[in-house]
Phi, psi and omega in degrees: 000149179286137171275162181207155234233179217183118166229139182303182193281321161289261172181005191282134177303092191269347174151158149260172190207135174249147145070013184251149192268207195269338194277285165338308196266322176301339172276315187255017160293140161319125151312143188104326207296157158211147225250154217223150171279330167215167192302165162274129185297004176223308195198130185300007177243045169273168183249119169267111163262044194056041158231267177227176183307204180165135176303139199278173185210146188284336137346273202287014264197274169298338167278306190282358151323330289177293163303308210296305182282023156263011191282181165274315179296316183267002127336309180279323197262330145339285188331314201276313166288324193298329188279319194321296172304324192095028191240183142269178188298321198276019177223008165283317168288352167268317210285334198255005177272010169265332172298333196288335199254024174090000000 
């Protein structure tokens, strides 16, 4: 099997896969995903805009963080590192979108 390559619904890069069939790849993919002909050629925090890569922007960074802790799953998990830390939540989602950005 071929490997094959995957960006979330935002266009952001969630991975490749060897060897899964489409139901396997239908469990663990984010909803929404979609399979891209190839990785992004410099850096995984590049953007597919349903065409080709397009250069990351630190923007985009801070959104999909942003995406993740309006999830329910990424809710929980805020919550959850934030008591971890002692912090709150809104100053927990600043340390990582300032961690995201190097």
């Amino acid at each position: 099997m071929a490997q094959r390559f995957f960006v979330d619904a935002a266009g952001f890069y969630v991975g490749s896969f060897d060897g899964l069939d489409d139901e396997t790849l239908a469990a663990i993919l984010p909803s929404g995903a979609i399979e891209v002909p190839d990785p992004p050629p410099i850096s995984g925090r590049q953007l597919w805009d349903g065409r080709a890569w397009i250069a990351p922007a630190d923007s985009f960074e801070d959104e999909r963080i942003d995406s993740f802790a309006a999830s329910p799953e990424g809710r929980a998990i805020v919550r959850t590192l934030a008591g971890i830390k002692g912090i709150d939540e809104a100053a927990l989602l600043a340390e990582l979108k300032q961690n995201a950005k190097g």
